[in-house]
C-alpha positions in Angstrom: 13.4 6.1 28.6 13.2 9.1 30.4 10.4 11.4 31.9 9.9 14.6 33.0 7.2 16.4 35.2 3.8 16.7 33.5 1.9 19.6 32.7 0.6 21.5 36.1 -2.7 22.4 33.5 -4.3 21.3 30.6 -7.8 21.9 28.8 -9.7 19.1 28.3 -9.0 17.6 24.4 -12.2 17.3 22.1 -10.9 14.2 21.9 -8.5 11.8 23.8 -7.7 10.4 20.3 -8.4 11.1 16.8 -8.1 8.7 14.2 -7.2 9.8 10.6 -8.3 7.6 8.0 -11.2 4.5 7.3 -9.3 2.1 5.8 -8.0 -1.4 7.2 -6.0 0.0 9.6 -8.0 2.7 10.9 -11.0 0.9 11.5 -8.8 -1.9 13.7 -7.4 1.5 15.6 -10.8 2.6 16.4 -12.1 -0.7 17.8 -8.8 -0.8 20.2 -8.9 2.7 21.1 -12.8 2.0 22.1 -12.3 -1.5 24.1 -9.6 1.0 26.1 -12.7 3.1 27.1 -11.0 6.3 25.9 -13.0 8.8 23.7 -12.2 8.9 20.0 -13.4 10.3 16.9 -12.3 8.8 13.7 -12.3 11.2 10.6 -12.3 10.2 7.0 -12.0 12.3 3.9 -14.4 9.9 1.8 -18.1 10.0 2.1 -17.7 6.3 3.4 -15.7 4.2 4.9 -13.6 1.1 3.6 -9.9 3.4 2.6 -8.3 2.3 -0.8 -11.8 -0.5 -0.8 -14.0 2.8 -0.7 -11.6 4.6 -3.3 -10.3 2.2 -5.8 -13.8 1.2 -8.1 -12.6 0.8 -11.1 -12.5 -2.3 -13.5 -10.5 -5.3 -11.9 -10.2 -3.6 -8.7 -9.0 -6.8 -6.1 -6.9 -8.5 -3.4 -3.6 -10.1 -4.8 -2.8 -11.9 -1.6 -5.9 -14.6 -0.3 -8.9 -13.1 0.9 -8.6 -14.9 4.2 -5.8 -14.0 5.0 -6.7 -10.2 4.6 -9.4 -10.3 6.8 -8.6 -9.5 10.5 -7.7 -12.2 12.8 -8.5 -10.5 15.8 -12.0 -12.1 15.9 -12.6 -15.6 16.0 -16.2 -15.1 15.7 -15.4 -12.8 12.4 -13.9 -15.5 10.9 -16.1 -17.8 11.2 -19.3 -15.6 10.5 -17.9 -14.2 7.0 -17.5 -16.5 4.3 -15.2 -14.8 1.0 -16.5 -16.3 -2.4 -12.8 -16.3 -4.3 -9.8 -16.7 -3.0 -8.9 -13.4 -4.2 -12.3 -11.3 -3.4 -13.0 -7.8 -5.5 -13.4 -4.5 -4.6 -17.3 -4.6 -3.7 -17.1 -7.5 -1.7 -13.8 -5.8 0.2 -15.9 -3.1 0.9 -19.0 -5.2 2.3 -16.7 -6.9 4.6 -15.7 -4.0 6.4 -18.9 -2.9 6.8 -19.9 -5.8 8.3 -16.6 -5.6 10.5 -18.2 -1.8 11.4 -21.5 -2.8 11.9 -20.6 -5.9 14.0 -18.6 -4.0 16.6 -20.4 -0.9 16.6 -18.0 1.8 15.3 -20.0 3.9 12.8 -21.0 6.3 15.3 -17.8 6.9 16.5 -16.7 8.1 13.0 -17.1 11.3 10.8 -17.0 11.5 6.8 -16.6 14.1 4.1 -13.8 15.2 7.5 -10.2 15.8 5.1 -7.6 17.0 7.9 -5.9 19.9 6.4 -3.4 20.5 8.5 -2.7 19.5 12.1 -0.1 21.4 14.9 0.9 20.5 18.4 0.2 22.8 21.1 3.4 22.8 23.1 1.7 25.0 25.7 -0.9 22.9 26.2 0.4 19.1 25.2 -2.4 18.8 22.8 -2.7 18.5 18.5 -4.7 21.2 17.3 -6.1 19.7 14.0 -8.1 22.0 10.9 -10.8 20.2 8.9 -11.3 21.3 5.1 -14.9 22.2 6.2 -13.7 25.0 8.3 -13.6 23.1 11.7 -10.9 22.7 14.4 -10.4 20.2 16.7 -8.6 18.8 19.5 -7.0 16.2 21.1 -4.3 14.5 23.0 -3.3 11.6 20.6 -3.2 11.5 16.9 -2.8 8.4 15.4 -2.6 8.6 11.5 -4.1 5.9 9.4 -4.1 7.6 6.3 -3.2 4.8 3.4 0.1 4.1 1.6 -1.8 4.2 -1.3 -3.8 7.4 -1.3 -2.1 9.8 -2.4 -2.6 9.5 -6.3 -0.6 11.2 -8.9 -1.7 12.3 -12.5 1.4 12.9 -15.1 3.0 15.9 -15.5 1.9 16.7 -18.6 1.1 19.8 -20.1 -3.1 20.3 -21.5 -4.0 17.8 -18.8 -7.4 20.3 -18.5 -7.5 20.9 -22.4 -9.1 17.4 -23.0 -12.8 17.5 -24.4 -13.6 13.8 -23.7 -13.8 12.3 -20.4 -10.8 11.6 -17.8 -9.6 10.5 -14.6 -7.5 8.7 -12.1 -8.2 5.3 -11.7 -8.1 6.2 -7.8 -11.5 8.9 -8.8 -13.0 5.9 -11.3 -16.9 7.3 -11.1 -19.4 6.1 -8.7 -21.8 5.8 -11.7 -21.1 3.4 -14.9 -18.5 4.1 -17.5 -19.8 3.5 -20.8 -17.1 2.0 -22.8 -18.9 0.3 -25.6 -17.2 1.3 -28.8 -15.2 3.7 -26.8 -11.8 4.7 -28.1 -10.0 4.7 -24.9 -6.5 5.5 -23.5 -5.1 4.3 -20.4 -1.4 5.7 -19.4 0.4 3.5 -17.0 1.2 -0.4 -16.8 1.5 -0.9 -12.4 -0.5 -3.0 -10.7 -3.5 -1.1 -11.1 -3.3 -0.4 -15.1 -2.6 -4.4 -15.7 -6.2 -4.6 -14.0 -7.7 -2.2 -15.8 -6.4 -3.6 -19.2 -7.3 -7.3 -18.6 -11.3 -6.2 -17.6 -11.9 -3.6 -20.3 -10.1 -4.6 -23.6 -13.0 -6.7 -24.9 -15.6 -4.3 -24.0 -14.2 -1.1 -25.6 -13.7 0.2 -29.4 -10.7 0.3 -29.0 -7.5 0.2 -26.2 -4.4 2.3 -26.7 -1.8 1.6 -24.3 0.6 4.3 -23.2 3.3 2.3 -21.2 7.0 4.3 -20.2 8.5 0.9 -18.8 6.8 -2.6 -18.6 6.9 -4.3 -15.2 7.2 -8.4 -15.1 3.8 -9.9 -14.2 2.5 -13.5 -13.3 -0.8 -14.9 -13.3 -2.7 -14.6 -10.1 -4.7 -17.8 -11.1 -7.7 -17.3 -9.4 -10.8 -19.3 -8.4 -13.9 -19.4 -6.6 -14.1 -20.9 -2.9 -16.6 -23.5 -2.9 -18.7 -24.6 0.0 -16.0 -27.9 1.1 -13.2 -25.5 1.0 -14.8 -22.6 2.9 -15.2 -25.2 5.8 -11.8 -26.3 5.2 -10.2 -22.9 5.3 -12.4 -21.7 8.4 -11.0 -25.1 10.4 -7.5 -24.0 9.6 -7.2 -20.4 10.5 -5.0 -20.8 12.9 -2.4 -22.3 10.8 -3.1 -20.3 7.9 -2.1 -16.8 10.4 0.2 -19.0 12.4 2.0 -19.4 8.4 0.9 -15.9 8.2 2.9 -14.9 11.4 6.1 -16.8 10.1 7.1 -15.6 6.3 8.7 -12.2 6.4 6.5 -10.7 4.2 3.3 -11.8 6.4 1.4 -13.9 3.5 1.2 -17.7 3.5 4.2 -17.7 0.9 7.2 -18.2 2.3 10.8 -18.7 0.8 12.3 -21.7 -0.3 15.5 -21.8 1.4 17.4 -24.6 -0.4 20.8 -22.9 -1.9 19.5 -21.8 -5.7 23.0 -23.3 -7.0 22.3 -26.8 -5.4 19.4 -27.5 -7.7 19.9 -28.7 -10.6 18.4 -26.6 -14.1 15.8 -29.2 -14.5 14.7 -29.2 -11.1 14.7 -25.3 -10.9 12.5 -25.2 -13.8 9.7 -27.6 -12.7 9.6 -25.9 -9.3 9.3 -22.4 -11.3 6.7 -24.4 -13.5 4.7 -25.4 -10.3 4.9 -22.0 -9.1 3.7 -19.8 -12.2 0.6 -22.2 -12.2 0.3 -21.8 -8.5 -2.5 -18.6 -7.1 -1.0 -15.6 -5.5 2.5 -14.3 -4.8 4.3 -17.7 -4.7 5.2 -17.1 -7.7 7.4 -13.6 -6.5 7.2 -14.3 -2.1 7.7 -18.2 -2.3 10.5 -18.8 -4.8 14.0 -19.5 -4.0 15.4 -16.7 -1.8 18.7 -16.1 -3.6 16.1 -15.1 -6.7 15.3 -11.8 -4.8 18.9 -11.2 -3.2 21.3 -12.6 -5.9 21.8 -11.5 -9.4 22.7 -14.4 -11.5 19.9 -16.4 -9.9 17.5 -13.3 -10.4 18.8 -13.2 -14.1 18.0 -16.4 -14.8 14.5 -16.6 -13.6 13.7 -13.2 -15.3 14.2 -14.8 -18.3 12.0 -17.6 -17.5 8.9 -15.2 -17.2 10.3 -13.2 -20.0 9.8 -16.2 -22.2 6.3 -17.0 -20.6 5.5 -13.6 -22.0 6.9 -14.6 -25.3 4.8 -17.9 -25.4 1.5 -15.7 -24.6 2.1 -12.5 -26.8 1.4 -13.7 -30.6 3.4 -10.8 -31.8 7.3 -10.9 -31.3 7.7 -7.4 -31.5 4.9 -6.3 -28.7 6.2 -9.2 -26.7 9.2 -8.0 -26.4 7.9 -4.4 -25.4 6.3 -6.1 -22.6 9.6 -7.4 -21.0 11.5 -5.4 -18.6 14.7 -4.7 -19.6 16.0 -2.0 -16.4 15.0 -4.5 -13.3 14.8 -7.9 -12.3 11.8 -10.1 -11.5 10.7 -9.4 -8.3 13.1 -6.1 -7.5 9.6 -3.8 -7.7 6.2 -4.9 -7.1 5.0 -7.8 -9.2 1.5 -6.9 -10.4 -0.7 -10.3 -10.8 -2.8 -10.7 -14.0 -6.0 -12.6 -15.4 -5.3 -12.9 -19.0 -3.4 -10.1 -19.4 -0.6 -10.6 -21.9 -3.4 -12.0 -23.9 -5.4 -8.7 -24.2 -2.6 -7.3 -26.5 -3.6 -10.4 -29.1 -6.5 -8.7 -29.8 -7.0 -6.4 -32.5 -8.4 -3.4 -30.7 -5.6 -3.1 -28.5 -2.5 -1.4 -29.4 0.7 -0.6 -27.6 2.8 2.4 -27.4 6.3 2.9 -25.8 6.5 6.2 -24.6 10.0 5.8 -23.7 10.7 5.9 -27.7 7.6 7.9 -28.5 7.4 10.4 -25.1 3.8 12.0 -24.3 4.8 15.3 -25.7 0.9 16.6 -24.2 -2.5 16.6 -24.1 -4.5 17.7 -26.4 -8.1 19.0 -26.8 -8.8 15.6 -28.8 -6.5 12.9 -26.9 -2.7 12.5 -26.8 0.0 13.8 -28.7 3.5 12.1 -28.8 6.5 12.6 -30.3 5.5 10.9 -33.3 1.6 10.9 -33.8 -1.9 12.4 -32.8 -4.6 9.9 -31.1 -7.9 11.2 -30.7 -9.8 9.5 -27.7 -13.2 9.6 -26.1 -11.9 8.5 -22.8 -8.6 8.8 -21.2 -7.5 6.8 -18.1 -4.4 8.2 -15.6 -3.3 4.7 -14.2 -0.1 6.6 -13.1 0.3 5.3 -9.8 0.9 7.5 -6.1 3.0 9.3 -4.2 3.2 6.2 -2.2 3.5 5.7 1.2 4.9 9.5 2.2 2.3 11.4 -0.3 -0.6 11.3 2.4 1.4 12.7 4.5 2.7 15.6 2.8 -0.7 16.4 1.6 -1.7 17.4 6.1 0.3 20.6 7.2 1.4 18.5 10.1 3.7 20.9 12.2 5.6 19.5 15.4 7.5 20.8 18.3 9.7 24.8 17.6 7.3 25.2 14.2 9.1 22.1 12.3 7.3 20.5 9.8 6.9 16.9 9.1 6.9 17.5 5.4 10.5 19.8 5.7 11.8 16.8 7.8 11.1 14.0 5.3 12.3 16.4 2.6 15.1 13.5 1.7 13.2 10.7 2.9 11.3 9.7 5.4 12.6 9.3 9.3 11.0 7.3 12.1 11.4 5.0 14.8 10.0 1.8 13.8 7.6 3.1 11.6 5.6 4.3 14.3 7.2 7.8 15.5 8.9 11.1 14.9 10.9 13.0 16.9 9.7 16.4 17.2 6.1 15.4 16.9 4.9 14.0 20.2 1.9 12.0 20.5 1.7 11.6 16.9 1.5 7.5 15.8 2.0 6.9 12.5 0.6 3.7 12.0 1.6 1.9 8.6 3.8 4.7 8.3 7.0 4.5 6.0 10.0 2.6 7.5 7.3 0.5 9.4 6.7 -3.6 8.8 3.0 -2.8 6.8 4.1 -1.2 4.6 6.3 -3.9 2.9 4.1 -7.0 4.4 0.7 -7.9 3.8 -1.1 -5.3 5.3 -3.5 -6.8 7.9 -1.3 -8.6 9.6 0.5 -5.6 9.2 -1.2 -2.9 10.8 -2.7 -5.6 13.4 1.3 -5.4 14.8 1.3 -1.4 14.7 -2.3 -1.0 15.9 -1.8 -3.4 18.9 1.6 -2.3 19.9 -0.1 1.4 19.7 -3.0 0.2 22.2 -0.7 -1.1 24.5 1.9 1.6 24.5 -1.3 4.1 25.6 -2.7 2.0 27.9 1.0 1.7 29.5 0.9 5.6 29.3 -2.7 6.2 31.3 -1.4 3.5 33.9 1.3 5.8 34.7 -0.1 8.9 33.9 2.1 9.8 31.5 0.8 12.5 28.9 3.3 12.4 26.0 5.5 9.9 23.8 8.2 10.6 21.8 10.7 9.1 20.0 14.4 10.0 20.9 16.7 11.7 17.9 19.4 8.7 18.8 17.0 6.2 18.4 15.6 7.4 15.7 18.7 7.5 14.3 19.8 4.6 15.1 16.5 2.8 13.1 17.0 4.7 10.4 20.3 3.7 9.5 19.2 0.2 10.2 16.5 0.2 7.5 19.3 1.7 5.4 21.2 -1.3 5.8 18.6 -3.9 5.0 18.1 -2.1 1.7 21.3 -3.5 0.8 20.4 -7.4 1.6 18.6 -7.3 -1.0 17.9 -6.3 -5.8 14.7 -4.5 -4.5 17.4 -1.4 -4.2 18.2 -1.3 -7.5 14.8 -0.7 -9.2 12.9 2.7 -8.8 10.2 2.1 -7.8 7.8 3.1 -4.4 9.9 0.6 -2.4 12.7 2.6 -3.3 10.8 6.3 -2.8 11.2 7.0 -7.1 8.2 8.6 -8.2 8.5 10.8 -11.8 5.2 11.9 -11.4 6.4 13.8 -7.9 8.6 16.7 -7.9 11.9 15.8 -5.9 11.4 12.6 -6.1 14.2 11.6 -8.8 16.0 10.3 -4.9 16.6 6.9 -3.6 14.4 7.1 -0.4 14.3 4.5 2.3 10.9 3.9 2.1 10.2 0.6 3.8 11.4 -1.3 6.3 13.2 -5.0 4.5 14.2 -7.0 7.8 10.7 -8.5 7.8 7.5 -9.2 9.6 9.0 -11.4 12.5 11.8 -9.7 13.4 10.0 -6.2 13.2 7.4 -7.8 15.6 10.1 -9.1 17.8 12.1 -5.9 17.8 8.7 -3.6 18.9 7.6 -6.1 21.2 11.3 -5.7 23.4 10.8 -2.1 23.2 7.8 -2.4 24.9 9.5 -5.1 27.5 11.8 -2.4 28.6 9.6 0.3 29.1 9.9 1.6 25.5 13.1 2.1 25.5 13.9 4.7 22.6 11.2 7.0 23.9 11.1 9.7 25.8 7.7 9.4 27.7 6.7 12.6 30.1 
C-alpha cells in the first residue's frame, strides 16, 4: 500500500455512495453502507426492486440451490421471522422476500427506480464519479459500488427479421407483467439453458403446440423438489447455523460439497449406487456433491456423462429425440447444469417437437414464425430463451470511463481484469461487487456477495478512519490476480466447454474468445485470501 497527499479541495458529492442495481447484492450494499451512517442513494433501472427476482417472470422462474440457504444470513431475526414454503421457492415468493428484507430494515427510501445509469466518469480533478441517468439527470458522488447482476444483460439471436414477426415475442428476461395466453397457442421457444428447460417443463401441456429450437443440448438432472412442511420449517430454522457453517465450507458456497474419496478406489457398483442416491437426491448434489475427480478428470467425467446420458434415454420414449437431447461437445458438469421438473418427459408428448438447429440452422425470421434451412413454421408466439451476455454484459452496457479517458469496456475488450473481483486499476473508487473474476460469481450467490459486500463496508470504513479519499487497485496486483484465476482454470473440464464460465457467448459480437470469466479456487480460499488483504492494510491497493 501506498498513499499520497489528499486533495487540498473538493465539492461536496450528491452522494458519498451510489449503489447500482436492486438485486441481492445491492440491497445487502445498501443496508451496510446505511448502518456506516454515510449517505447513499441506490438506483435501479426497474420500476421495482428484487434484480433478476424483479426481471425474470416467466413460467418456471425459481431457485436451484435451497431457499434457505439463499436467504441472507446476516440477520438472525430474518431467519427466523420468514418461513420459505419449498425448498426451492419461485420467482414471486423470491421477490416477496426481499421486500420484506426492504421493508424490515427500512431501505426503500433510500432508493430510486426507473434510474438506468448510462454512463458514469471519474472526475480526476475533483476525486469524484460523475454518473448520467437515462432520464437526463447527473449525479455525483465519491464511491461507486456496482451491483448490477451477472445475469442482466440479456441477449436475443442474431438473426435477421427479428422485427418482421407478426405474432407476439420476447426475451424470457421481458416475459410480460400481464398473462400470456398460451391456450392452443403454436409457440416457439429458441434456447435449451437453464432458463428454456424451465420454460419447457411449465408450458408444454398448456400450449397447442411446442416447437423446440435447440443449437446444442446441455446435461440436466432433476431438481426433485418438495414443499417444506411445518416440522421441517422448525427443523431447518434450529439448524441455521450449521446449514451456513456447511454453507461457509464447500467451495462453491451451497450445502453440497465434494466427495473426496479417490473416484478409482470405488468399485463400479458402488459408484453407481452413490450416483443412484444422488440423481434422486434435491439440488446440485447431483453436479456440486459428486466425486471430485468427476469435474477435474476426464475418464471419471466420461463415465458419469454416460450415466445421465442413459437416464435421458430411460425417460425420452423416442430413441431418436433422446439422443438429440445428449450432449455430445462437453462433459457433465463442465457448463452449468440446469435442474428440471419433468422435463425430458415434455418431449413424450405429442405437441411438442424438437428441432436441431445445428443440422437445420435458423436461416431467419419471418413475418409468420421461423424459417430454417429446411422448413417454414408458422407461430403465434415466439420465445428468445437465448441466454446473456453474462457476467461482463452489464457492464458494457454503462459508458464507465476511468482515470486519462480509459474505458472499462476498451480494457475488458479480451476479458475481464480485476483484483479479486472487486477492483480495477484505472478506475478508483469504483467496487465492483459480484464482478467477474470475483468468488459470487461462481458460488452461490448470497453467501457470495455477503463476502464482497462486507469486505466493501469494511475497506470504507477503514478509509474514513484514516481519511483516506480513494482506493485503487495496483496494475502488479492486479496482474498478479489475474494470472492466478488463469491458472485455476486449468484445475479443472469447466475450461473446455464454452459456455459463460468460460466468457463464450455466440449471441455477442467478439465473444467467439476464451475469457477468464470467474474466479475457480473457491469460496473459502477467496474469503481467506480478501480477508489477509485487509489484515495488511490492503495490501495491493493504492489508497490516497
Amino acid at each position: 500500500m501506498s498513499s499520497t497527499s489528499a486533495e487540498t479541495s473538493s465539492p461536496k458529492p450528491d452522494s458519498e455512495v451510489i449503489i447500482i442495481g436492486a438485486g441481492v447484492c445491492g440491497i445487502y450494499m445498501l443496508h451496510r453502507i446505511l448502518k456506516l451512517g454515510l449517505d447513499v442513494t441506490l438506483l435501479e433501472a426497474g420500476d421495482g426492486p428484487g434484480g433478476t427476482w424483479h426481471w425474470n417472470r416467466y413460467p418456471g422462474a425459481r431457485f436451484d440451490s435451497e431457499s434457505y440457504t439463499y436467504g441472507y444470513s446476516f440477520s438472525k431475526e430474518l431467519l427466523q421471522e420468514w418461513s420459505w414454503s419449498e425448498h426451492f421457492a419461485a420467482q414471486p415468493e423470491t421477490l416477496s422476500y426481499l421486500k420484506h428484507v426492504i421493508n424490515k430494515f427500512d431501505l426503500q427510501g433510500h432508493m430510486q427506480f426507473d434510474s438506468q445509469v448510462k454512463a458514469a466518469t471519474f472526475d480526476e480533478e475533483v476525486g469524484l464519479w460523475r454518473l448520467e441517468t437515462a432520464d437526463g439527470r447527473n449525479l455525483t458522488c465519491r464511491y461507486l459500488l456496482t451491483a448490477i447482476g451477472m445475469l442482466s444483460a440479456a441477449t436475443e439471436p442474431r438473426l435477421e427479421g427479428l422485427d418482421s414477426f407478426k405474432g407476439e415475442s420476447f426475451h424470457t428476461y421481458n416475459w410480460p407483467r400481464t398473462p400470456v395466453d398460451l391456450k392452443g397457442k403454436k409457440v416457439a421457444i429458441i434456447g435449451t439453458g437453464a432458463t428454456g428447460v424451465q420454460v419447457i417443463q411449465s408450458i408444454a401441456d398448456k400450449v397447442g403446440e411446442l416447437t423446440v429450437f435447440q443449437r446444442r443440448p446441455n446435461w440436466c438432472a432433476p431438481l426433485n423438489n418438495s414443499p417444506i412442511d411445518d416440522n421441517e420449517q422448525v427443523k431447518i430454522k434450529a439448524s441455521y447455523d450449521e446449514i451456513f457453517a456447511r454453507c461457509q465450507k464447500t467451495p462453491g458456497g451451497f450445502i453440497h460439497g465434494p466427495d473426496r474419496r479417490d473416484f478409482a478406489s470405488v468399485s463400479a457398483e458402488d459408484r453407481l449406487a452413490f450416483w443412484e442416491d444422488l440423481y434422486a437426491s434435491p439440488g446440485f448434489g447431483v453436479w456440486l456433491g459428486n466425486f471430485r475427480d468427476v469435474l477435474t478428470d476426464v475418464e471419471a467425467n466420461a463415465e458419469f456423462s454416460e450415466f445421465i446420458a442413459n437416464k435421458i434415454r430411460g425417460r425420452v420414449n423416442d430413441p431418436a429425440v433422446a439422443e438429440m437431447l445428449i450432449p455430445t461437445d462437453h462433459g457433465f458438469g463442465s457448463r452449468r447444469v440446469p435442474m428440471e421438473t419433468h422435463y425430458y418427459e415434455a418431449y413424450n408428448r405429442p405437441n411438442v417437437h424438437l428441432v436441431n438447429v445445428s443440422d437445420t440452422p435458423i436461416d431467419k425470421i419471418t413475418p409468420k414464425g421461423i424459417k430454417t434451412s429446411d422448413a417454414e413454421y408458422e407461430f403465434d408466439l415466439i420465445i428468445y430463451a437465448t441466454g446473456f451476455d453474462a457476467i461482463t454484459g452489464a457492464f458494457d452496457r454503462i459508458d464507465i470511463t476511468g482515470k486519462d479517458g480509459q474505458k472499462l469496456r476498451s480494457k475488458w475488450d479480451k476479458g475481464p481484469i480485476t483484483l479479486y473481483g472487486m477492483q480495477v486499476s484505472g478506475f478508483p473508487n469504483l467496487i465492483t461487487l459480484a464482478g467477474p473474476q470475483g468468488a459470487s460469481v461462481s458460488t452461490n450467490f448470497p453467501p457470495g456477495i455477503e463476502s464482497a459486500v462486507d469486505w466493501t463496508a469494511d475497506l470504507i470504513q477503514y478509509m474514513g478512519k484514516h481519511d483516506y479519499k480513494q482506493v485503487e487497485a495496483t496494475p502488479e496486483a492486479e496482474e498478479a490476480w489475474v494470472d492466478h484465476v488463469k491458472e485455476m482454470y486449468g484445475h479443472t473440464l469447466v475450461s473446455t466447454a464454452k459456455s459463460w464460465f468460460t466468457g463464450y457467448n455466440s449471441n455477442v459480437e467478439g465473444h467467439d474468445i476464451l475469457r477468464h470469466m470467474v474466479y475457480f479456487g473457491g469460496a473459502p480460499k477467496y474469503r481467506e485470501r480478501i480477508a489477509q488483504i485487509a489484515e495488511n492494510d490492503y495490501e495491493g491497493f493504492d489508497l490516497s
